[in-house]
PyMOL Python script that loads the backbone (N, CA, C, O; Angstrom):
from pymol import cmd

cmd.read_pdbstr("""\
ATOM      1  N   UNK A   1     -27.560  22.989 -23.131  1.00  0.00           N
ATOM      2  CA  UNK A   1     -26.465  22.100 -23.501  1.00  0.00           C
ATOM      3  C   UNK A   1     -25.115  22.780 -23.257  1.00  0.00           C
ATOM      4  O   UNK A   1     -24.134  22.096 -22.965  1.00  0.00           O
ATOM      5  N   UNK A   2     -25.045  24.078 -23.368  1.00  0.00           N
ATOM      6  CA  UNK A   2     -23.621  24.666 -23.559  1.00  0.00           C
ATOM      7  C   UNK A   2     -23.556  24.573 -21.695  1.00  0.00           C
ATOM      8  O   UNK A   2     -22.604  23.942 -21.235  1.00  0.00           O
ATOM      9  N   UNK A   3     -24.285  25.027 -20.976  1.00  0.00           N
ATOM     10  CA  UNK A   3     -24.141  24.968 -19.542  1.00  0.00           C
ATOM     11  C   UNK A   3     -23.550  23.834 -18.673  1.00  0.00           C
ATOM     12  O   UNK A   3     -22.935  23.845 -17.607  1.00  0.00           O
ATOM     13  N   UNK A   4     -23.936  22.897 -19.470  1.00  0.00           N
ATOM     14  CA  UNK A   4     -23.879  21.248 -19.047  1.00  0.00           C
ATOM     15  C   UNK A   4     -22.071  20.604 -19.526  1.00  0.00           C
ATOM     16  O   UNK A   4     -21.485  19.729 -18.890  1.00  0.00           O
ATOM     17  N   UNK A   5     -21.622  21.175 -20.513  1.00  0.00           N
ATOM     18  CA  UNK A   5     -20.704  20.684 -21.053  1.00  0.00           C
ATOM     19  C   UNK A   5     -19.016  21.202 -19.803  1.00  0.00           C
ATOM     20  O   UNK A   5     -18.054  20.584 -19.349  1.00  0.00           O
ATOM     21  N   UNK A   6     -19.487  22.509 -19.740  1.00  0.00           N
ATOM     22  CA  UNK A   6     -18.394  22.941 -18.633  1.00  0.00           C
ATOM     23  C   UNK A   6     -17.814  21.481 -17.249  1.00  0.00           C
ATOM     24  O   UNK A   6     -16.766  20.893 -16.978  1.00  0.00           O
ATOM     25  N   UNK A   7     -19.564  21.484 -16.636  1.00  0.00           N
ATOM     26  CA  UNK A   7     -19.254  20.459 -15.599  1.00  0.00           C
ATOM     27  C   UNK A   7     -19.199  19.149 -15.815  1.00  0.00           C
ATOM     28  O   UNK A   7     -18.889  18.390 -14.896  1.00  0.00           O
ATOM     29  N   UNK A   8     -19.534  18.627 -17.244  1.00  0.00           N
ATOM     30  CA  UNK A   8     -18.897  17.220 -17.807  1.00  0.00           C
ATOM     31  C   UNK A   8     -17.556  17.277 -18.115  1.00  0.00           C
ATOM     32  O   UNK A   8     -16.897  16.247 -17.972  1.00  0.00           O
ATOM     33  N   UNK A   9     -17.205  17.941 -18.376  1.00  0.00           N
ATOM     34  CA  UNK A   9     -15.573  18.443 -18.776  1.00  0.00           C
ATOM     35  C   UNK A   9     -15.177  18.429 -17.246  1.00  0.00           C
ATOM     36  O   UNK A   9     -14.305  17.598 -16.994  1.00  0.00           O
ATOM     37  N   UNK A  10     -15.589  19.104 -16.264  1.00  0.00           N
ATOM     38  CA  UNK A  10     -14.584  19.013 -15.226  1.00  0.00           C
ATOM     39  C   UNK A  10     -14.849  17.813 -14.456  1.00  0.00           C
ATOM     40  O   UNK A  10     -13.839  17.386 -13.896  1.00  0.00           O
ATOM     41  N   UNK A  11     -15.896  17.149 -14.264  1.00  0.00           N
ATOM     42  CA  UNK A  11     -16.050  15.351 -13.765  1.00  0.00           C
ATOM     43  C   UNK A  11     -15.122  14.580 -14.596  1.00  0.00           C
ATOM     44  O   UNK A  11     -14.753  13.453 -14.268  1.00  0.00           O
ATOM     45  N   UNK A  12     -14.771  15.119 -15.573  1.00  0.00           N
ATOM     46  CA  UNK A  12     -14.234  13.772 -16.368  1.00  0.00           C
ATOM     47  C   UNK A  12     -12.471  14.503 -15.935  1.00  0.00           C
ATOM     48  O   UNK A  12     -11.609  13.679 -15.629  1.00  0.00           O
ATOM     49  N   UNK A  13     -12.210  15.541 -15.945  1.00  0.00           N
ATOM     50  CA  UNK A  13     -10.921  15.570 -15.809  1.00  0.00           C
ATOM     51  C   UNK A  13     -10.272  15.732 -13.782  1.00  0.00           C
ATOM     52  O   UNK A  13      -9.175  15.906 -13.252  1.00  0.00           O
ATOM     53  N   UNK A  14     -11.790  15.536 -13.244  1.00  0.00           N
ATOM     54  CA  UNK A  14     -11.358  15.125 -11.701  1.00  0.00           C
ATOM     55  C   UNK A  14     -11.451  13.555 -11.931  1.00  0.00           C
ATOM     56  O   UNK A  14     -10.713  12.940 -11.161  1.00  0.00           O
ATOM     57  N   UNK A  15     -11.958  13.002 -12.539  1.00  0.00           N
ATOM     58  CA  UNK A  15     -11.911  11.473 -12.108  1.00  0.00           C
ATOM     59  C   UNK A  15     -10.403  10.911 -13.091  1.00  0.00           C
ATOM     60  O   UNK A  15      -9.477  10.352 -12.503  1.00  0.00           O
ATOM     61  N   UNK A  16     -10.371  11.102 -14.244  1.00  0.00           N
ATOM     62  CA  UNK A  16      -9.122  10.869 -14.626  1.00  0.00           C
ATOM     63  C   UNK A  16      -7.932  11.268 -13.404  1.00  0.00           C
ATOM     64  O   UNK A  16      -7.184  10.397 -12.959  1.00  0.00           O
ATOM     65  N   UNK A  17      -7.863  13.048 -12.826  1.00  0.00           N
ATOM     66  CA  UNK A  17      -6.623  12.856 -11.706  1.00  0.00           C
ATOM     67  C   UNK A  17      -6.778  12.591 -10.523  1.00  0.00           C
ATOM     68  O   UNK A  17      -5.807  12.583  -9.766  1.00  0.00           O
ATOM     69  N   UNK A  18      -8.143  12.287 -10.051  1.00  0.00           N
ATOM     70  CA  UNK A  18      -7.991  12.119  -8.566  1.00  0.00           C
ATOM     71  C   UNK A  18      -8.839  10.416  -7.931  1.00  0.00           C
ATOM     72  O   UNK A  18      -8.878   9.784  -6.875  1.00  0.00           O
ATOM     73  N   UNK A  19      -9.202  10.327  -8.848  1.00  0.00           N
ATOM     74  CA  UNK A  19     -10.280   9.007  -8.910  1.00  0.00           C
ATOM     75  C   UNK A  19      -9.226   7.640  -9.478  1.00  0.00           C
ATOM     76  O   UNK A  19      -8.746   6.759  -8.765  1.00  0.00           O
ATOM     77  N   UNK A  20      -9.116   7.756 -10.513  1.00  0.00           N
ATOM     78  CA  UNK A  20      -7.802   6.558 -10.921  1.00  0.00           C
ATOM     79  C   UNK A  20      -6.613   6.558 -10.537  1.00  0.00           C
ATOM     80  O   UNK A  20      -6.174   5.413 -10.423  1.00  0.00           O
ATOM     81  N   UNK A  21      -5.692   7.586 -10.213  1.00  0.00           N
ATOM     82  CA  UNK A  21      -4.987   6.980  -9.264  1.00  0.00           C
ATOM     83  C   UNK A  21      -5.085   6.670  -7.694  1.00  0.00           C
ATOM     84  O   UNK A  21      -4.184   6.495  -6.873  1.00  0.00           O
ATOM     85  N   UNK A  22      -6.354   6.660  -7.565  1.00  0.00           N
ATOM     86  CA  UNK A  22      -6.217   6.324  -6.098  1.00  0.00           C
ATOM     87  C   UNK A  22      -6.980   4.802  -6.049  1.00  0.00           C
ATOM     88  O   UNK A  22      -6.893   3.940  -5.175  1.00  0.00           O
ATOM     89  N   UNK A  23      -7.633   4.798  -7.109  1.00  0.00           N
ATOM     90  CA  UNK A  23      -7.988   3.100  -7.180  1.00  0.00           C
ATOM     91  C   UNK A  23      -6.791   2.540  -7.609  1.00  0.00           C
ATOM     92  O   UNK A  23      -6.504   1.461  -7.089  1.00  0.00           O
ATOM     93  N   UNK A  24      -6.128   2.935  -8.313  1.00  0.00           N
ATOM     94  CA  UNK A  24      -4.333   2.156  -9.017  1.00  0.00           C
ATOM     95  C   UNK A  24      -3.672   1.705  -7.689  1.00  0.00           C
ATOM     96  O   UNK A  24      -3.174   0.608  -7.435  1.00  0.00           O
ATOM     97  N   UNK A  25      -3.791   2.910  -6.820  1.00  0.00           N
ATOM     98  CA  UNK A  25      -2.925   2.610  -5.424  1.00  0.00           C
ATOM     99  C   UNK A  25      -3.493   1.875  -4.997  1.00  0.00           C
ATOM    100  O   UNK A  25      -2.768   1.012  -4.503  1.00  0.00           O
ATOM    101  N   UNK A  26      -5.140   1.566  -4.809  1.00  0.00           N
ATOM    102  CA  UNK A  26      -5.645   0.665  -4.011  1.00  0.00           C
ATOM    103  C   UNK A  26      -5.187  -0.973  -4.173  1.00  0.00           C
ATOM    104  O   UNK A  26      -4.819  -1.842  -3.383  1.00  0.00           O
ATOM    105  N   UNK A  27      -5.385  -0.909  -5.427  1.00  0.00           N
ATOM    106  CA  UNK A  27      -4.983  -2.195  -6.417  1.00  0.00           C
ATOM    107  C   UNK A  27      -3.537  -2.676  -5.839  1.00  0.00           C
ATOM    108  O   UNK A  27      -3.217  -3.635  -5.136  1.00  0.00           O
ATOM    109  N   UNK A  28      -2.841  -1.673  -6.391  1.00  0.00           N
ATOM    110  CA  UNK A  28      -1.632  -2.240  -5.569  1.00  0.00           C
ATOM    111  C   UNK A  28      -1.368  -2.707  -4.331  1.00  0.00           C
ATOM    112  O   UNK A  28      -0.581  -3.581  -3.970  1.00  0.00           O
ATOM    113  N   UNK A  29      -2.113  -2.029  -3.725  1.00  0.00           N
ATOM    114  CA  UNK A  29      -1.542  -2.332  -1.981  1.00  0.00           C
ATOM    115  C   UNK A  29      -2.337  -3.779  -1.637  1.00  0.00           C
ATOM    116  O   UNK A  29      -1.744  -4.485  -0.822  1.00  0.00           O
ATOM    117  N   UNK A  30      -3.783  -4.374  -2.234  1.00  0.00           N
ATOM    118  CA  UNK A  30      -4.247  -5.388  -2.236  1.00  0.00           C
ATOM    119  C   UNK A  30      -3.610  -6.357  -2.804  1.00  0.00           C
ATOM    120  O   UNK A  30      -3.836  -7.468  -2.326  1.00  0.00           O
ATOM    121  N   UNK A  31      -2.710  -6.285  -3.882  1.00  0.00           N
ATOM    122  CA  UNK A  31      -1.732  -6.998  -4.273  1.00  0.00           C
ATOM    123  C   UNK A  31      -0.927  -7.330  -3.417  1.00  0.00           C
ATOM    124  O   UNK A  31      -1.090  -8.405  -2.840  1.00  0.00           O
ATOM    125  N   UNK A  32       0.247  -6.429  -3.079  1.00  0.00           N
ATOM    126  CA  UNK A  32       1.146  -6.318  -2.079  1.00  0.00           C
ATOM    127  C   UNK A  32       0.707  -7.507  -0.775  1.00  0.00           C
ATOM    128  O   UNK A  32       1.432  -8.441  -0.433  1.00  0.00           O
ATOM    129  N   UNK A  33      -0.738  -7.160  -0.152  1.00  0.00           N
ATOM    130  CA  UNK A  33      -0.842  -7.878   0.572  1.00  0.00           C
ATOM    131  C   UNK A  33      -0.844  -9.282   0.513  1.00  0.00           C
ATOM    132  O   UNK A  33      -0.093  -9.911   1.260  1.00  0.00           O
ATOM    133  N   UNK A  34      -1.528  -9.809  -0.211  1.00  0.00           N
ATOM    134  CA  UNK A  34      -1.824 -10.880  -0.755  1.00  0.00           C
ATOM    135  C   UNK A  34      -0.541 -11.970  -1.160  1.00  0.00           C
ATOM    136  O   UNK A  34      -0.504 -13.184  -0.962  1.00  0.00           O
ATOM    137  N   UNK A  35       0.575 -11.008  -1.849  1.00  0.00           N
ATOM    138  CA  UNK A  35       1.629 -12.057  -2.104  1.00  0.00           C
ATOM    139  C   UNK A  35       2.877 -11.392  -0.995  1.00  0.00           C
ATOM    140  O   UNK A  35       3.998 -11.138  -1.436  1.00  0.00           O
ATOM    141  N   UNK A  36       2.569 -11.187   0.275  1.00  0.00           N
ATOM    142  CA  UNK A  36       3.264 -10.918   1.335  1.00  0.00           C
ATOM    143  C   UNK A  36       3.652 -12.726   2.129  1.00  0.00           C
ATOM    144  O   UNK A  36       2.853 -13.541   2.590  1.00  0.00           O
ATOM    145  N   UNK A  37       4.888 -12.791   2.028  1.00  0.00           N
ATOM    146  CA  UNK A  37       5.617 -14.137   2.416  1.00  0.00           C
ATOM    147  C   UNK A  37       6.579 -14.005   3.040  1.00  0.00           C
ATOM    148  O   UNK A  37       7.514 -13.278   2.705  1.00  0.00           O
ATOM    149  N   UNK A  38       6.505 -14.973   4.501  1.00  0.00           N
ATOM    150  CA  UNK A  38       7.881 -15.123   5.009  1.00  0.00           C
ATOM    151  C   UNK A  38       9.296 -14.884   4.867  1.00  0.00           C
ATOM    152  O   UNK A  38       9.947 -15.774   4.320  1.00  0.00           O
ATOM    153  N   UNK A  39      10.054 -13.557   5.369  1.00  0.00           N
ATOM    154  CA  UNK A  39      11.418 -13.507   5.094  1.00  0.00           C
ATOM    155  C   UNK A  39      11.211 -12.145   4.188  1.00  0.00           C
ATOM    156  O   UNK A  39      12.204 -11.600   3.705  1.00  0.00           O
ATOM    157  N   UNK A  40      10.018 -11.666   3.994  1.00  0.00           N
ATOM    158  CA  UNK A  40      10.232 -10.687   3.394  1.00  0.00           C
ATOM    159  C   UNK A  40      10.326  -9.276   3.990  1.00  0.00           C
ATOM    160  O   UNK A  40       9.307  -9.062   4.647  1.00  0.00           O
ATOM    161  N   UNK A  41      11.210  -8.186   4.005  1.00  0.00           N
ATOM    162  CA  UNK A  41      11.467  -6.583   4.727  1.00  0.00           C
ATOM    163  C   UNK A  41      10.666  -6.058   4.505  1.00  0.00           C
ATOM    164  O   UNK A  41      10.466  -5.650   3.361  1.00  0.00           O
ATOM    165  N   UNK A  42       9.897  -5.847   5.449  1.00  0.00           N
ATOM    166  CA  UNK A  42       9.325  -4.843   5.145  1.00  0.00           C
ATOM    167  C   UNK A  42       8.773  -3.476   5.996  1.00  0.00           C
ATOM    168  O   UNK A  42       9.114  -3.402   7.177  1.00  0.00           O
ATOM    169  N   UNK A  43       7.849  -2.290   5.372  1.00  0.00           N
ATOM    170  CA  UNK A  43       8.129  -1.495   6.522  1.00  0.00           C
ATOM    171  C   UNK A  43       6.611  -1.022   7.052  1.00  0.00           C
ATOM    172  O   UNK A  43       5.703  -1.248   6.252  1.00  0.00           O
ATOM    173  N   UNK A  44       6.389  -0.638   7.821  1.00  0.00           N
ATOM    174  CA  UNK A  44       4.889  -0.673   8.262  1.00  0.00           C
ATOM    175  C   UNK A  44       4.747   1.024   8.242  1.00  0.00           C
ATOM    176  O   UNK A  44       5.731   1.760   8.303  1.00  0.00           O
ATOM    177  N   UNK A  45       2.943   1.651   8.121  1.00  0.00           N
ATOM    178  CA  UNK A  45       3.148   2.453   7.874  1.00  0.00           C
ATOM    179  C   UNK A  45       3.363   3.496   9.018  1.00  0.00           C
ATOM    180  O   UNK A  45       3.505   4.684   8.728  1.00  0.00           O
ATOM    181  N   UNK A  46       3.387   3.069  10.307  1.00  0.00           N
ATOM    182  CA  UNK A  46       4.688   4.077  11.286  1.00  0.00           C
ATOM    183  C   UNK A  46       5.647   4.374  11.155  1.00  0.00           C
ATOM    184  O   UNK A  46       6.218   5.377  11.584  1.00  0.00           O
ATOM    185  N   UNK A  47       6.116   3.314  10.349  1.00  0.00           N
ATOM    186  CA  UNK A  47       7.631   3.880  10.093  1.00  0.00           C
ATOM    187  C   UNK A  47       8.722   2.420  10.501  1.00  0.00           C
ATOM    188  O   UNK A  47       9.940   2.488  10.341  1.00  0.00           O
ATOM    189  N   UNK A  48       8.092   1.289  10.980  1.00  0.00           N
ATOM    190  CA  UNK A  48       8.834   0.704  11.896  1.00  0.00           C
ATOM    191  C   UNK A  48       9.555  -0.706  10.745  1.00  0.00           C
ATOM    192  O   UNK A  48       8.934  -0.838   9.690  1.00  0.00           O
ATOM    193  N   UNK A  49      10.027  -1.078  10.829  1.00  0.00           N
ATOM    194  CA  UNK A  49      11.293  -1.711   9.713  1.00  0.00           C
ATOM    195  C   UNK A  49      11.252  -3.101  10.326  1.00  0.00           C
ATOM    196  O   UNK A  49      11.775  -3.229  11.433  1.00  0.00           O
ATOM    197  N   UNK A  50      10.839  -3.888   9.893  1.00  0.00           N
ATOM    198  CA  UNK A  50      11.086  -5.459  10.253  1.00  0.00           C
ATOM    199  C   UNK A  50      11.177  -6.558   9.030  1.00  0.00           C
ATOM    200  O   UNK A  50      11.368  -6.322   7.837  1.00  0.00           O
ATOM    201  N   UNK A  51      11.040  -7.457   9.489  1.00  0.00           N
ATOM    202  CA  UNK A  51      10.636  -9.068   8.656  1.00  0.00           C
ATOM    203  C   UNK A  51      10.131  -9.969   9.092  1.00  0.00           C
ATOM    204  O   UNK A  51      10.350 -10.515  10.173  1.00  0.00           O
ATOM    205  N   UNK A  52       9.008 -10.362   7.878  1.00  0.00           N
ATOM    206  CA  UNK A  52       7.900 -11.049   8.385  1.00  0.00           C
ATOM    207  C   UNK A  52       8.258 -12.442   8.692  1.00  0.00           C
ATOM    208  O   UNK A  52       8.989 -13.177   8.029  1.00  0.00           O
ATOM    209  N   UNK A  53       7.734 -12.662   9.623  1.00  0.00           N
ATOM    210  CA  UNK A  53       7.971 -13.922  10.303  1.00  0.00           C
ATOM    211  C   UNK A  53       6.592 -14.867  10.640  1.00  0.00           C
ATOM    212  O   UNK A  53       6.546 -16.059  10.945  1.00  0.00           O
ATOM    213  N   UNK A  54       6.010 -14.348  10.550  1.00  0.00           N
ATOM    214  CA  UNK A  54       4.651 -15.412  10.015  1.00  0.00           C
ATOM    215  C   UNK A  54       3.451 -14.680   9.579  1.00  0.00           C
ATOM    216  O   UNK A  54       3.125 -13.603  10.079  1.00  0.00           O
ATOM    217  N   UNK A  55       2.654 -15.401   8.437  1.00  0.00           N
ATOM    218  CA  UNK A  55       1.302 -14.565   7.754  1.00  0.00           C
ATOM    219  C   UNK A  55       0.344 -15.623   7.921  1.00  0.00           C
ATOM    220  O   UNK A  55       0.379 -16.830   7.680  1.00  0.00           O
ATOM    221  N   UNK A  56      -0.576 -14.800   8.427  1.00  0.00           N
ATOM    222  CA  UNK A  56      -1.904 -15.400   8.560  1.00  0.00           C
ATOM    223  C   UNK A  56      -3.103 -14.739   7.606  1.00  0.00           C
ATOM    224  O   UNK A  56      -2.862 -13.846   6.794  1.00  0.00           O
ATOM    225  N   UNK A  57      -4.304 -15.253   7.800  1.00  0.00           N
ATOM    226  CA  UNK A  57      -5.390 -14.607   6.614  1.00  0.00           C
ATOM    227  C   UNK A  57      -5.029 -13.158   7.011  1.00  0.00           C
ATOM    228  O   UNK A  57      -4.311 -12.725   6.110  1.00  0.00           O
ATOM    229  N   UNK A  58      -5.154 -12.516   7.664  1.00  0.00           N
ATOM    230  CA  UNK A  58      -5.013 -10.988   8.048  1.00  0.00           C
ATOM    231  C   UNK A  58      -4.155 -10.509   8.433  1.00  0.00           C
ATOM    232  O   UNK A  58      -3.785  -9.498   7.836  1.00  0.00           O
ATOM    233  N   UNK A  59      -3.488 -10.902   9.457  1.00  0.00           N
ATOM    234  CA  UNK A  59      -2.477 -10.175  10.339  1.00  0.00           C
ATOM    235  C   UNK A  59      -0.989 -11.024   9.862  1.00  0.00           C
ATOM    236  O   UNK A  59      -0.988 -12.088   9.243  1.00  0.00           O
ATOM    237  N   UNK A  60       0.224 -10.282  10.309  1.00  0.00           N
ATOM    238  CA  UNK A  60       1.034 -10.818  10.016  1.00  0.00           C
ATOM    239  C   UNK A  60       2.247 -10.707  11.567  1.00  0.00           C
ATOM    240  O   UNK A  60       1.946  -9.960  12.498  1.00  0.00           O
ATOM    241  N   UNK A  61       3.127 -11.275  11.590  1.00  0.00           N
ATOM    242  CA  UNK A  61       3.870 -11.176  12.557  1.00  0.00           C
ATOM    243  C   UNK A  61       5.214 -10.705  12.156  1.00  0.00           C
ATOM    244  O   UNK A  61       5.743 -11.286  11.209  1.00  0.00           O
ATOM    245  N   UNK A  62       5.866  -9.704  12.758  1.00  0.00           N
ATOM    246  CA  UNK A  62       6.915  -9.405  11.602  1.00  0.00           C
ATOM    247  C   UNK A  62       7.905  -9.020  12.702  1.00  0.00           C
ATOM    248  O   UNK A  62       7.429  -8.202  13.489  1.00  0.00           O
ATOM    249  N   UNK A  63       9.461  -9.491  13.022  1.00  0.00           N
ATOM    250  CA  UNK A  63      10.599  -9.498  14.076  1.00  0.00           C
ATOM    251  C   UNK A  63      10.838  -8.144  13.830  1.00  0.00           C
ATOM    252  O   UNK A  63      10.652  -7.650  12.718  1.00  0.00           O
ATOM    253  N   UNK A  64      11.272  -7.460  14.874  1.00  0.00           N
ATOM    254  CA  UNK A  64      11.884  -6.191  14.778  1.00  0.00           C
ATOM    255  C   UNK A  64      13.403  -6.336  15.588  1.00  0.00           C
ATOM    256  O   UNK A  64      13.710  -7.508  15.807  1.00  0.00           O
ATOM    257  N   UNK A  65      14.346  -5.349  16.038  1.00  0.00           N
ATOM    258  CA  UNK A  65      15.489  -5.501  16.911  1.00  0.00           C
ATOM    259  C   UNK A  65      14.756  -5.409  18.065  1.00  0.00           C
ATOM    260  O   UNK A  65      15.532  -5.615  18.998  1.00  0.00           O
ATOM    261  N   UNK A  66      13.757  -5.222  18.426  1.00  0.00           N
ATOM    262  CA  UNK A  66      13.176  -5.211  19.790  1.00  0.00           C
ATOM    263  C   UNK A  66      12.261  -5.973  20.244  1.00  0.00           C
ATOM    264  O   UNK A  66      11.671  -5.874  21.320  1.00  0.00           O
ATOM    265  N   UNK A  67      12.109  -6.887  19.275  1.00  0.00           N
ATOM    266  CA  UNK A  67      11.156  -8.021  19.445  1.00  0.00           C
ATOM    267  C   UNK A  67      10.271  -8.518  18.280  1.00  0.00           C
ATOM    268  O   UNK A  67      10.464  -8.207  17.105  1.00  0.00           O
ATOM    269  N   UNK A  68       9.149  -9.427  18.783  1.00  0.00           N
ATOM    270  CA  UNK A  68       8.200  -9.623  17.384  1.00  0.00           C
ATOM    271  C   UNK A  68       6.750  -8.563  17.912  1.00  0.00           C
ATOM    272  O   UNK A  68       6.507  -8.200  19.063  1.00  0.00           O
ATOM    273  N   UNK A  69       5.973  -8.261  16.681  1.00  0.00           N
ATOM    274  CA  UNK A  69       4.955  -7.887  16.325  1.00  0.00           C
ATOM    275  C   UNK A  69       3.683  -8.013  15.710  1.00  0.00           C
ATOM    276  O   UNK A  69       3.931  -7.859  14.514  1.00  0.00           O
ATOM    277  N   UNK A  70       2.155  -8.252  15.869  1.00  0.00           N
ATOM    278  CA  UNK A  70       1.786  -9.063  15.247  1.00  0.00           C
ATOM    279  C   UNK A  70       1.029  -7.382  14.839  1.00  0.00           C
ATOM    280  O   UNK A  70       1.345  -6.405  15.518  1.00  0.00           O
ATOM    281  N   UNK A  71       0.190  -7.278  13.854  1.00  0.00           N
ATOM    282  CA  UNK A  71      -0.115  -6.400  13.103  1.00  0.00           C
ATOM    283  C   UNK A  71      -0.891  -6.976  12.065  1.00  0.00           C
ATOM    284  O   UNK A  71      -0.563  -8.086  11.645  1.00  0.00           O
ATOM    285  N   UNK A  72      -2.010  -6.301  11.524  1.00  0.00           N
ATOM    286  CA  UNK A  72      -2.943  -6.448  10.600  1.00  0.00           C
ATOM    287  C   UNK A  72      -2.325  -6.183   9.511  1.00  0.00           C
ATOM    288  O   UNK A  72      -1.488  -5.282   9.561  1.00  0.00           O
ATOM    289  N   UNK A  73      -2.499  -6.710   8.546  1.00  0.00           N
ATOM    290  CA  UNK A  73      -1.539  -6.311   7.134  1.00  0.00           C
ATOM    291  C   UNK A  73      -1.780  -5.264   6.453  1.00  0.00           C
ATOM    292  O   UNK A  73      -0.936  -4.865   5.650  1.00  0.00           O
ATOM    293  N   UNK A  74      -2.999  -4.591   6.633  1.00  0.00           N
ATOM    294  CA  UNK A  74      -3.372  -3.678   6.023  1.00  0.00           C
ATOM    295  C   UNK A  74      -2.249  -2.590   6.923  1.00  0.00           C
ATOM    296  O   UNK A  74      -2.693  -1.480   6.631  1.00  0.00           O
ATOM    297  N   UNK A  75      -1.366  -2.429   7.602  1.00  0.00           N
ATOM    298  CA  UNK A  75      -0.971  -1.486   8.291  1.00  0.00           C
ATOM    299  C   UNK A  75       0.504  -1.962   7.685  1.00  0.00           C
ATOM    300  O   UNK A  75       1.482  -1.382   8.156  1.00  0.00           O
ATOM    301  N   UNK A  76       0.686  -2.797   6.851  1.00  0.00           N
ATOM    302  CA  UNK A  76       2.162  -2.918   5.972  1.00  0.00           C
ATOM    303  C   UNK A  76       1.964  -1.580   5.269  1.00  0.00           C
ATOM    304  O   UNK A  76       0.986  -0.833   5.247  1.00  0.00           O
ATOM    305  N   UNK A  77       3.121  -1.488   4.721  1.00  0.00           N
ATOM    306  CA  UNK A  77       2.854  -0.226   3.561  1.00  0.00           C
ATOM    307  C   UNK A  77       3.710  -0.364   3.021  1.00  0.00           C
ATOM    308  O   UNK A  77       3.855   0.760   2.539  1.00  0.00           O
ATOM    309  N   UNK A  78       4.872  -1.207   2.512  1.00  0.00           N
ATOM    310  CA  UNK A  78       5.610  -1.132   1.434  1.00  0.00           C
ATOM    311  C   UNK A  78       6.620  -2.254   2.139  1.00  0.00           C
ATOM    312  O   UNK A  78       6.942  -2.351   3.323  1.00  0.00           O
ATOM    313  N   UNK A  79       6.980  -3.015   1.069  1.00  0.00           N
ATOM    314  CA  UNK A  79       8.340  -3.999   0.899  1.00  0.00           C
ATOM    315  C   UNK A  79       9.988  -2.927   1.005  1.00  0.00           C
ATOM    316  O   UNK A  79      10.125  -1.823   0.476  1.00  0.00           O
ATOM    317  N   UNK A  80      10.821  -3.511   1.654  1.00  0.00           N
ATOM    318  CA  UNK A  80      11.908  -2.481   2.094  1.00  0.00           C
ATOM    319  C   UNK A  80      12.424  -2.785   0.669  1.00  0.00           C
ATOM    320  O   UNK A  80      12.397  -1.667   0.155  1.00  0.00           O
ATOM    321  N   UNK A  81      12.873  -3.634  -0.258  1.00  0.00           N
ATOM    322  CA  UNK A  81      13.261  -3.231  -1.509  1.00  0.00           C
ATOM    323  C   UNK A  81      12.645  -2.516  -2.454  1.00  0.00           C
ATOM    324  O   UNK A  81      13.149  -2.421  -3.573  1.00  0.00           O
ATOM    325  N   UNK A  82      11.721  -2.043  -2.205  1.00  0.00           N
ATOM    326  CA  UNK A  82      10.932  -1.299  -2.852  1.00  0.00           C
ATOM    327  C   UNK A  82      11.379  -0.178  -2.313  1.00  0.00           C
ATOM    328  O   UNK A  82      12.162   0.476  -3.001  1.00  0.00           O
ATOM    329  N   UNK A  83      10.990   0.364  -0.893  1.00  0.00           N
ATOM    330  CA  UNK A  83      11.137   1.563  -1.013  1.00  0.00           C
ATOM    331  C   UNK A  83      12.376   2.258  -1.012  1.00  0.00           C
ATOM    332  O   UNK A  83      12.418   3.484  -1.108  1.00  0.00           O
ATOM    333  N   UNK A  84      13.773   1.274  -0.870  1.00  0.00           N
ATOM    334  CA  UNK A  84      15.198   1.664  -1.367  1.00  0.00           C
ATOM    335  C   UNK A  84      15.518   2.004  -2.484  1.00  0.00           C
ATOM    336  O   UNK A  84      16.388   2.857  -2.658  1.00  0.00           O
ATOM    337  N   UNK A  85      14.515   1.063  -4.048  1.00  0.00           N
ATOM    338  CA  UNK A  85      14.846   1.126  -5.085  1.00  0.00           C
ATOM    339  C   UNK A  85      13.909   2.593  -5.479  1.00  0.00           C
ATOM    340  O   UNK A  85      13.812   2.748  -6.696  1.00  0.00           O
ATOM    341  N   UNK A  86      13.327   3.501  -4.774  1.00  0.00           N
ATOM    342  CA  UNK A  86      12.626   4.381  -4.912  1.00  0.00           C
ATOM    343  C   UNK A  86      13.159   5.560  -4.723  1.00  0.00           C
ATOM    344  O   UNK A  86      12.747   6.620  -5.195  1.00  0.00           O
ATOM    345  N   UNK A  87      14.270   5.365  -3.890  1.00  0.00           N
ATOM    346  CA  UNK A  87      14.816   6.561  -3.349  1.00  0.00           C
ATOM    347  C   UNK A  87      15.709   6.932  -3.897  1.00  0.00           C
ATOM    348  O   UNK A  87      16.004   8.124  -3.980  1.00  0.00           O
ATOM    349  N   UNK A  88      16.437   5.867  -4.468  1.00  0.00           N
ATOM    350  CA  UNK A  88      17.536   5.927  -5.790  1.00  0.00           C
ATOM    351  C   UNK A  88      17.451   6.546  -6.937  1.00  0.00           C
ATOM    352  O   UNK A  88      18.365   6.456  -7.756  1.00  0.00           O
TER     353      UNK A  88
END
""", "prot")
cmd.dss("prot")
cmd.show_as("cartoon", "prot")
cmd.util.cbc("prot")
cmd.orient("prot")
């Protein structure tokens, strides 16, 4: 019993820091996608800065200064007011 308690102690304090927040993030970003709507900034995770200009079940189309883009949504990664109000 005393042997056993060490590595229950350390499963429980890897899944508390490395296990829940990465399902929290997951959560979120399935959110994010889901209520992703027309007209909204946002930035993809290359780096590239647009607004969406049409959403479909998956992919979304989003204008850039160099044209439009169509892209799977899972490759959004954050709303541009978000990540301004982050940096602040």
């Amino acid at each position: 019993m005393g042997q056993i308690l060490p590595f229950a102690l350390m499963f429980v304090v890897m899944f508390v820091f490395l296990i829940l927040p990465k399902q929290r993030q997951m959560k979120k970003e399935k959110e994010f996608e889901a209520s992703m709507k027309v007209g909204d900034k946002i930035i993809t995770k290359s780096g590239i800065h647009g607004k969406v200009a049409e959403v479909a079940e998956t992919t979304v189309v989003i204008e850039t200064m160099s044209g439009k883009l169509k892209l799977e949504k899972s490759a959004i990664s954050q709303e541009l007011s978000v990540a301004l109000n982050n940096k602040k």
